[in-house]
N, C-alpha and C positions, 0 to 999 in steps of 0.2 A: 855610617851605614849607607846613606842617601845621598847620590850627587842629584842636585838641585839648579834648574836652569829657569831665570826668570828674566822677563822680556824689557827690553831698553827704547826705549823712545816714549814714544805716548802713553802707553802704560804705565810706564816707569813708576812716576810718582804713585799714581793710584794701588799698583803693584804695593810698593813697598809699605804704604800707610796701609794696608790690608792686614800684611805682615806684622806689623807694627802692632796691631789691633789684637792679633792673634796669640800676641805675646811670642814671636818669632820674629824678631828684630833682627833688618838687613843691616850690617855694617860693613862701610865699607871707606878707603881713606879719601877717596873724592868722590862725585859725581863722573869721573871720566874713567874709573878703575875698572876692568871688567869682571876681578874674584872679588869677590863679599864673604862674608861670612856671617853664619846664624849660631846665637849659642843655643844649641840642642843635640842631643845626646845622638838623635837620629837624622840628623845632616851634617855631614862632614865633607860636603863640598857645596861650594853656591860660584855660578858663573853667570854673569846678565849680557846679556847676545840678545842680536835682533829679534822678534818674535817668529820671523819668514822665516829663518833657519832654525827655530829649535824644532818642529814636528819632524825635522828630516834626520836634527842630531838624536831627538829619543829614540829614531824605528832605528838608528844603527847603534843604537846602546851606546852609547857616548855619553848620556845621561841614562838616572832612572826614573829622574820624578820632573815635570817641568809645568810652565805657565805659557798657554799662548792662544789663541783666537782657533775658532771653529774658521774663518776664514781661509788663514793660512792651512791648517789640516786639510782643510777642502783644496784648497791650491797644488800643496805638492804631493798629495793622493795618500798622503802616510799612513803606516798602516801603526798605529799605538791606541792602549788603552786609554779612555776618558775615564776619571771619577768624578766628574759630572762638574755641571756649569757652576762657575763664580760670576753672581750679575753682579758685577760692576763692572764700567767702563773709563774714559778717560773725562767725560764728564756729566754722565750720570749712570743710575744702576740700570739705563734699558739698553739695550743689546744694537750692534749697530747691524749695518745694513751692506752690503755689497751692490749697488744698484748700478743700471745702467741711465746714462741722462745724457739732455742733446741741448741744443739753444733752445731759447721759451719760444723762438719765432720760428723753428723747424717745422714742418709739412708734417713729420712722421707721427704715428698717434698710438701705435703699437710699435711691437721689433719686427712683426713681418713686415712692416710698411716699411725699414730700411734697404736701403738700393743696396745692389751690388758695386762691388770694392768701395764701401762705407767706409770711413778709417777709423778705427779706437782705440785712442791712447791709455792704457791700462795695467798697475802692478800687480796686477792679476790675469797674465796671457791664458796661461793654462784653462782656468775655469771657465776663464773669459769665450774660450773658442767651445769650448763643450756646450756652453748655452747657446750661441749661435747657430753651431751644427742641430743643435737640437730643433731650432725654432726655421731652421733652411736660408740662415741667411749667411752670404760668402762675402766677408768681408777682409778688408786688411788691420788684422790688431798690430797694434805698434806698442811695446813694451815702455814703462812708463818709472822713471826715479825719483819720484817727486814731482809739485806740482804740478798733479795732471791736469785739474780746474781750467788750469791759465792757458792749456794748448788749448781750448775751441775759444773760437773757432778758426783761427789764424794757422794753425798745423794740425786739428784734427778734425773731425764732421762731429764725435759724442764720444762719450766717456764711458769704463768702467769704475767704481772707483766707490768708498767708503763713506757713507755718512751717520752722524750718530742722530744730531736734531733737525738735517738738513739746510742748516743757516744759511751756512758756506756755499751751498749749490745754489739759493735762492741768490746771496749775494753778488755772485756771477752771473747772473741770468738763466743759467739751468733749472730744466725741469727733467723729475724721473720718468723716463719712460717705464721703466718694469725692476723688480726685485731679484735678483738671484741667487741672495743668501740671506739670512736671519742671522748674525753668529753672536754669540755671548762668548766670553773669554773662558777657559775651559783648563780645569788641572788634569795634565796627561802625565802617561807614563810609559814606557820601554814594555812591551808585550812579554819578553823573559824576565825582567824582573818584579815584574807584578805577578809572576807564578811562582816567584819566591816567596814562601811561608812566611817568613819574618819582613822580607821589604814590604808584604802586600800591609802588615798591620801597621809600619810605619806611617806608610802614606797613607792609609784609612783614620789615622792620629792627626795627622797634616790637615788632613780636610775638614776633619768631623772639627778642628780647631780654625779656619778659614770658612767654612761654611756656620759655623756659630757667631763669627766676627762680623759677617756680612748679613746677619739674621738678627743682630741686636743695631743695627744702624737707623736712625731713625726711633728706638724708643728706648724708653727710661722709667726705673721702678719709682711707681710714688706706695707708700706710707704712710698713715694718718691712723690716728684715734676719733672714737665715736663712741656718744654713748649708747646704751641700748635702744632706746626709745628711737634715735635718729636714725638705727644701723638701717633700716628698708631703705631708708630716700637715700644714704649715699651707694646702694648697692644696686640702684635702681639708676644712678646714672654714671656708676664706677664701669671705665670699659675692662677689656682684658684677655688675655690671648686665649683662655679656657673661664676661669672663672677665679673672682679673687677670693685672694688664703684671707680667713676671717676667724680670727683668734683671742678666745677672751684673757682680760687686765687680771693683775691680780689687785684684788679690791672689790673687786664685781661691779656689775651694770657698765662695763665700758667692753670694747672692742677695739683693738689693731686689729686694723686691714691695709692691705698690701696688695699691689696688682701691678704687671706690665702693662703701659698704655703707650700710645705713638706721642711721640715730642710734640709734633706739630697736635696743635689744639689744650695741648698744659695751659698755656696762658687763658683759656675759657674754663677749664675742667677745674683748677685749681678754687678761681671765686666762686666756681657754684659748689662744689662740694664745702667749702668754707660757711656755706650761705644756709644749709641743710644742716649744721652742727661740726664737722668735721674740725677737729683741731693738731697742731703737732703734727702740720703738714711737711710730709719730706720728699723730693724729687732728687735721685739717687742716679746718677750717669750708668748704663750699663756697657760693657764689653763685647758680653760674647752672651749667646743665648742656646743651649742644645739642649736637644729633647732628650 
């Protein structure tokens, strides 16, 4: 029903372990294949292409459903629908940055402080010049295929150019002058065929399956018994996304309880609830989480 395009490079891995997650597993016979394939009823084609080029293959329907950066969408002006942001990135779940940066020893302290015919090496020309035009300053962008870090200061004056923790800019000696985008990775789609009645439900499946995958990352069901007497003090420091399910034994005076808590801090959560009466502790991996 759904051709499906998902992004090759940096995302790559993170892409696919999403899928993976969502129980929509990429398969494919190498790493250097470009068809994959998903066993699902509602995708019967999967192709992994650059991310710069899929915004431009959905708006000509080429594809119906695809994976790729607010970045790129901002770059080559496409016009396709979003079903909204997937945070994650290539190495964490924050959203990276399209920034502009110059040497740490450069004069400029803003972008209108940049001179005229400034040079900026950038795989982002298009954007790159709207934000200039915008701020009045006439420079020469020079299009950019890879490391761009490495031309300043030797062939260019600053940079356009992507960061997620900013390591990499620090480690070259860059500093940001200013932000020109926010993007998170974003599942698009072809503007006609998300007016299709039946494609629109598929890929609202896709997501609601991808957006659950990316909502249980980070925590994990725990499970324990208690007895009546104890049930305040462990409910009193049990966390939980709303409130946890508290269900009596058969026997009586005893309680299962159950609750979503985040991973990080189990290792403290576990001995104090242990410590309060809690027994027939179980911490339970989860998948996917939808409301």
């Amino acid at each position: 029903m759904l051709s499906l395009v998902l992004p090759k490079g940096s995302l790559e891995k993170a892409t696919t372990a999403l899928f993976d997650a969502a129980d929509l597993t990429v398969r494919r016979a190498s790493d250097r294949d470009y068809r994959a394939q998903i066993d699902d009823p509602r995708i019967d084609r999967v192709r992994v292409l650059r991310p710069q080029e899929i915004p431009t293959y959905l708006e000509q329907g080429l594809f119906d459903l695809g994976i790729t950066g607010r970045d790129w969408i901002t770059e080559t002006d496409s016009d396709v629908v979003s079903l909204g942001e997937l945070k994650y990135s290539k190495a964490t779940s924050n959203p990276v940055r399209v920034i502009i940066a110059v040497p740490e020893d450069a004069p400029w302290q803003q972008v209108s402080d940049l001179p005229e015919g400034v040079r900026i090496s950038t795989e982002f020309p298009a954007m790159t010049r709207r934000f200039l035009d915008k701020h009045g300053v006439k420079a020469k962008v020079v299009p950019s295929y890879g490391a761009t870090e490495a031309k300043v200061p030797d062939i260019v004056d600053a940079i356009v150019d992507l960061t997620e923790t900013g390591s990499s800019l620090r480690k070259n000696g860059l500093r940001i002058l200013d932000t020109l985008l926010t993007s998170y990775t974003e599942l698009v789609a072809n503007r006609e065929s998300y007016e299709n009645p039946e494609k629109r439900a598929a890929m609202e499946d896709i997501a609601l399956l991808l957006q659950g995958a990316i909502r249980a990352r980070g925590n994990v069901l725990l499970k324990l018994n208690i007895a009546d007497s104890d049930l305040r003090a462990v409910l009193d420091i049990m966390p939980s996304m709303s409130s946890p399910t508290v269900t009596p034994l058969a026997g009586g005076e005893k309680h299962a309880v159950e609750s979503v808590v985040a991973k990080r801090g189990v290792n403290t959560l576990i001995p104090a609830l242990k410590a309060v009466g809690a027994h027939d502790i179980l911490e339970i991996p989860i998948s996917k989480i939808v409301d």
